[in-house]
N, C-alpha and C positions, 0 to 999 in steps of 0.2 A: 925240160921244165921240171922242176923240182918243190915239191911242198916245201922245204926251207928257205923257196926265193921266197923276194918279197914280191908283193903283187905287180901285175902290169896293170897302167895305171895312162888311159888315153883322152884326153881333155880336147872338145872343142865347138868353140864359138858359133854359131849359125843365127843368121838376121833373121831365121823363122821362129814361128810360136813354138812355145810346147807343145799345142796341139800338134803341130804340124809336124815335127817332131816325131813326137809320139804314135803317131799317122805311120809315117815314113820307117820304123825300127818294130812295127808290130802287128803289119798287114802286109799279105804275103805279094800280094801285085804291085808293092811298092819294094820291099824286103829283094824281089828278084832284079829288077832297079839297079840296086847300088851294092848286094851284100853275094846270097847264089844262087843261081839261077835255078838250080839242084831244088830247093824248096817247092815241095808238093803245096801243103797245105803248114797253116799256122793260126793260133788262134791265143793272145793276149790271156790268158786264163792260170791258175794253178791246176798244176799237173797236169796240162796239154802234154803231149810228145807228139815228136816230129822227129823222124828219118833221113837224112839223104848222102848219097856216094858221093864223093868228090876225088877225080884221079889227078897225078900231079906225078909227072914224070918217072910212068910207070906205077906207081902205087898207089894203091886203092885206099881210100880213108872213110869209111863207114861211119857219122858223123849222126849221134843223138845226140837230142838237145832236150830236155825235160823244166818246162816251168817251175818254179819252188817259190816266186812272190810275182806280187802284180797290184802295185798302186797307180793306177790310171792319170796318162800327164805326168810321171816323179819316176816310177821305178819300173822297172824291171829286172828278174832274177834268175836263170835256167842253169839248170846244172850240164854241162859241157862235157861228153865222152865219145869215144872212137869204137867202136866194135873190133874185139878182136885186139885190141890194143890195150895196155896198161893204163893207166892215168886215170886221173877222173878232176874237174875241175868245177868252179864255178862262176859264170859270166855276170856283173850287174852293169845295167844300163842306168845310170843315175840322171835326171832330167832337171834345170834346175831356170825358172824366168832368171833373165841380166835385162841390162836397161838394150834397148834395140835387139829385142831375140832372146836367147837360150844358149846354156851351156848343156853338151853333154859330158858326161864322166862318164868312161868304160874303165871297169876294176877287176880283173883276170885272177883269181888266186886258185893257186894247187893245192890240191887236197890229198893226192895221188899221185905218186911220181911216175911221168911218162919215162916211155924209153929214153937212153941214152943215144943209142944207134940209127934214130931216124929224125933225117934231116930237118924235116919239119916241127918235130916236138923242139928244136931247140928254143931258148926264151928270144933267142935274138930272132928267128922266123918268126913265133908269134908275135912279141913284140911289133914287126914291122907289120905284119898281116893285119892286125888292130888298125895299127899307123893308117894302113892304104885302106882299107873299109870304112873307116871313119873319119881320116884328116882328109881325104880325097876321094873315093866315092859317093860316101853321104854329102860330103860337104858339097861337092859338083849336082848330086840329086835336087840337094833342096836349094842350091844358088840360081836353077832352072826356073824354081818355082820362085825364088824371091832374088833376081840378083843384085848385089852388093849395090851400094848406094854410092855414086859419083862424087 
């Protein structure tokens, strides 16, 4: 991933409120749910940080996450880096009422170019990694709590 891509950019629909939502993407006994299980602790605030490892076919990925905004129900903002690794990025959770539910917007931009030679920083991993945390994890989370209408 490269500061001259353009953002990754993950859109999707959930029959839940924004509260719910918002619930679901910013407390941590829900967070371990659908996103990693790794998460100690979390706390919806600017300039929280939070720590956790995450290994992945042999390699260790030392994974900080630092708050930078926080509009309750609408946004969220955490600056996204790896320990020990290059890169540096920044994560928004954009939250937005539709008619039946809620969209989310996830918007991934580099700020910091990661490595080349590790599998995972490529845009097509994270790209998909987004995809499956939010088109299919969150979505199966909160379809538990609200499912889809017949």
């Amino acid at each position: 991933m490269k500061k001259t891509d353009d953002p990754i950019v993950v859109k999707q629909h959930f029959s839940a409120s924004a509260n719910e939502v918002w619930h679901a993407v910013t407390h941590r006994d829900a967070m371990v749910q659908w996103f990693f299980k790794q998460i100690e602790s979390f706390e919806p605030r600017e300039g929280f940080e939070t720590r956790f490892t995450v290994t992945n076919e042999g390699r260790v990925f030392p994974h900080h996450l630092k708050i930078t905004e926080v509009v309750p129900c609408e946004k969220l903002t955490f600056n996204w880096k790896y320990k020990g690794f290059p890169g540096d990025s920044f994560v928004t959770l954009a939250i937005r009422e539709k008619s039946h539910g809620c969209e989310l917007v996830l918007t991934h931009r580099i700020t910091e170019d990661f490595p080349d030679h590790v599998p995972e920083f490529s845009r097509e991993s994270c790209a998909g990694g987004w995809e499956w945390f939010i088109q299919k994890n969150l979505k199966g989370y909160l379809e538990e709590m609200h499912p889809p209408s017949k």
